[in-house]
C-alpha positions as CSV (number, residue, x, y, z in Angstrom):
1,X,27.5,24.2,-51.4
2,X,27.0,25.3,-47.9
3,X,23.6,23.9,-47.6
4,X,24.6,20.6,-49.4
5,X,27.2,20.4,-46.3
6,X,24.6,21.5,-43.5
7,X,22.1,18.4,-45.3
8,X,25.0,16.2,-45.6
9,X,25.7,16.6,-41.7
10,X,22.5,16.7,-40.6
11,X,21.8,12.8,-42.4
12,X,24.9,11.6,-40.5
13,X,24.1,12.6,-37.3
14,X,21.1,10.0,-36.4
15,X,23.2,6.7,-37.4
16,X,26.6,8.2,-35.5
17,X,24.0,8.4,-32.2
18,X,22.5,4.9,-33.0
19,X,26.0,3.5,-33.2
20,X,27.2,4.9,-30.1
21,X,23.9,3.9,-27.9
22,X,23.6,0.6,-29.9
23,X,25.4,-3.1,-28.1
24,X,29.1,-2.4,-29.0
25,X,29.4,0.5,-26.8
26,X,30.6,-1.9,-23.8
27,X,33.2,-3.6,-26.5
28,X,34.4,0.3,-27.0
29,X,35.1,0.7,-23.0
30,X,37.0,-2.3,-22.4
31,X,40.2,-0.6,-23.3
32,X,38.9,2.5,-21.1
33,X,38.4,0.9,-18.4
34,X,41.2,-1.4,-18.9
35,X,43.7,2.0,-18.6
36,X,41.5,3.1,-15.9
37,X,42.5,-0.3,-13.4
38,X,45.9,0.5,-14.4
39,X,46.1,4.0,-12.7
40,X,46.5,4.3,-9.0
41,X,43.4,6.7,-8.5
42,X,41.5,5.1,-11.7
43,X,41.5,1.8,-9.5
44,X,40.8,3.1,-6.4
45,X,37.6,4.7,-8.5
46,X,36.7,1.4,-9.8
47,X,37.2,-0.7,-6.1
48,X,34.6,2.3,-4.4
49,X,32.5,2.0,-7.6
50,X,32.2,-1.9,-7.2
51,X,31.9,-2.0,-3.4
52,X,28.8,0.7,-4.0
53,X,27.3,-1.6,-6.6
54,X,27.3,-4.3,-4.5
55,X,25.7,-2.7,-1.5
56,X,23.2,-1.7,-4.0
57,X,22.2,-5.3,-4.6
58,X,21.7,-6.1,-0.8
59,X,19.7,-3.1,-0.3
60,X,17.8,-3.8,-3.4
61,X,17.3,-7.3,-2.1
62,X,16.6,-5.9,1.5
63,X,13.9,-3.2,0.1
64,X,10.1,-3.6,-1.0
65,X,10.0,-3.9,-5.0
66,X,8.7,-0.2,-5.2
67,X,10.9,1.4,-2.6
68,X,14.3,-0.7,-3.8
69,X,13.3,0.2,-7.5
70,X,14.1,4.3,-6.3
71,X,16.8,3.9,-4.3
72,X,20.3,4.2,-5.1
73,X,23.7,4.0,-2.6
74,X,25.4,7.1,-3.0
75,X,28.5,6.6,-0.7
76,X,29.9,4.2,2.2
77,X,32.1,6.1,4.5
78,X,33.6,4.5,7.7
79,X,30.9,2.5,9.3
80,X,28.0,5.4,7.8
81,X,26.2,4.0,4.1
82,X,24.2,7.2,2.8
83,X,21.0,6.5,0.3
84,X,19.4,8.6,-2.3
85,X,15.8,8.5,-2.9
86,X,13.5,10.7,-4.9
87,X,11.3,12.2,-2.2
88,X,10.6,12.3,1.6
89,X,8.2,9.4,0.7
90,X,10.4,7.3,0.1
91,X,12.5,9.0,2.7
92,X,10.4,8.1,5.3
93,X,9.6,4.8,4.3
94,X,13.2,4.3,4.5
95,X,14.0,5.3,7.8
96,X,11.3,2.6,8.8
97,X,13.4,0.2,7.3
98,X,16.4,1.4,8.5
99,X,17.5,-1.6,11.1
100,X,16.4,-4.4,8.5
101,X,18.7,-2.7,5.8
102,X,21.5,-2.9,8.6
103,X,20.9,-6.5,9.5
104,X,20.7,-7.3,6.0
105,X,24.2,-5.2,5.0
106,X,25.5,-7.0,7.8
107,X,25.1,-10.6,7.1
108,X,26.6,-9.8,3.8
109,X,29.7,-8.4,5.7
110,X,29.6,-5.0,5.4
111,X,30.4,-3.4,9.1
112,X,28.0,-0.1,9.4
113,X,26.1,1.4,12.0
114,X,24.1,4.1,10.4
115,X,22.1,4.7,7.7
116,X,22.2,8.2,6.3
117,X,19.5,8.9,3.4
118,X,19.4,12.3,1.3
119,X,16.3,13.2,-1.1
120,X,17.7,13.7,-4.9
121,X,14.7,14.8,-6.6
122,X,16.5,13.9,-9.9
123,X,16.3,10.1,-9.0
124,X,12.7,10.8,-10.1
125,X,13.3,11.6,-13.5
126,X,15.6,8.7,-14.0
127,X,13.5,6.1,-12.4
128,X,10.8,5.9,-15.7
129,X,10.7,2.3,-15.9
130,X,8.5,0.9,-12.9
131,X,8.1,-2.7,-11.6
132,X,5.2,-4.4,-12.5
133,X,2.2,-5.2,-10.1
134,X,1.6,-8.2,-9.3
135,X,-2.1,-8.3,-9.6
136,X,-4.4,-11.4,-8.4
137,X,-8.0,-11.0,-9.5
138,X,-10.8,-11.7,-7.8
139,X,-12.3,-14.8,-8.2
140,X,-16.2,-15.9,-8.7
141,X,-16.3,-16.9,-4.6
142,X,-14.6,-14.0,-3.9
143,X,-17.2,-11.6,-5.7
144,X,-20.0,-13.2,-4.3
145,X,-18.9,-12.2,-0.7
146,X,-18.0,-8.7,-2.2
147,X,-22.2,-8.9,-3.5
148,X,-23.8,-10.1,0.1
149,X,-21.8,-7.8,2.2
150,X,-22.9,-5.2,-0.1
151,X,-26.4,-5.7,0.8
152,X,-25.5,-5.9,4.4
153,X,-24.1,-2.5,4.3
154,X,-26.1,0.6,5.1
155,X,-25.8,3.1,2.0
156,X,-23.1,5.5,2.4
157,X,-19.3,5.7,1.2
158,X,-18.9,1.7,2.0
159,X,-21.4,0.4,0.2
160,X,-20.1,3.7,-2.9
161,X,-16.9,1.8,-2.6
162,X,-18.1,-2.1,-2.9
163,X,-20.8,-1.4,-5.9
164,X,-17.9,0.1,-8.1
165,X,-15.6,-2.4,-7.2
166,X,-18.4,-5.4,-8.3
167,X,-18.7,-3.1,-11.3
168,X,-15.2,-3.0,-12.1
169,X,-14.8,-6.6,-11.7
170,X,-18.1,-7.2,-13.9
171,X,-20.1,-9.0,-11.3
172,X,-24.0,-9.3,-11.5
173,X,-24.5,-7.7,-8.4
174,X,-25.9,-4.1,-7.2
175,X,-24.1,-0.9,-7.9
């Protein structure tokens, strides 16, 4: 009897996760959320909540593909927006970018001044799903070139470089 009810559980379990990761969980938190715009601090929540989403999208818009794909706002306080990123990479690249993401916050409205960005190693984790590369191949005219300059160059690294880069691209030439 026991193990008839451990078996019985343990066949459940799968289809009660697929139903609440499957489409109708945003149906189920209407009414949550609903109750949650209702409440004084539950809409307050939900206002800071939107207004960090939207940043989000003019930062994302703002950023490089790679670098906006990592980053995430993580608060907006007084005229101060604070990103996290998921190294000192990114970090860095970041701070380069630091008066374009200001110019770009502020045609959208938003009144800051600073730009404070914190490393959130977990960011990593999350961030599984990359953008794809936009990849042009070289072309027959272009691989030509690649094959004269490679007999132009004196042997060393260079020319190391440009024969497995004609053999990667399948061209006739020397390698």
């Amino acid at each position: 009897m026991v193990f008839s009810r451990l078996n019985a559980s343990n066949t459940r379990r799968p289809q009660a996760r697929a139903k609440r990761s499957g489409p109708g969980l945003h149906a189920n938190a209407a009414p949550a959320l609903k109750w949650l715009a209702l409440d004084p601090a539950g809409a307050s929540l939900m206002a800071m909540a939107q207004n960090l989403l939207q940043a989000e999208v003019v930062v994302r818009k703002a950023l490089p593909p790679v670098l906006a794909h990592g980053c995430r706002v993580a608060n907006i306080d007084r005229h101060c927006i604070t990103l996290a990123v998921p190294g000192a990479a990114h970090a860095t690249r970041l701070r380069q970018l630091t008066p374009t993401l200001l110019r770009a916050l502020t045609a959208h409205g938003w009144n800051l001044t600073e730009v404070e960005i914190r490393i959130q190693a977990a960011l990593g984790a999350q961030s599984a799903e990359r953008p794809s590369r936009q990849v042009r191949p070289l072309d027959r005219d272009a691989l030509n070139c690649f094959e004269a300059l490679h007999e132009n160059v004196p042997p060393g690294p260079l020319a190391d470089a440009i024969g497995r880069l004609l053999r990667h691209h399948g061209a006739a030439g020397k390698g």
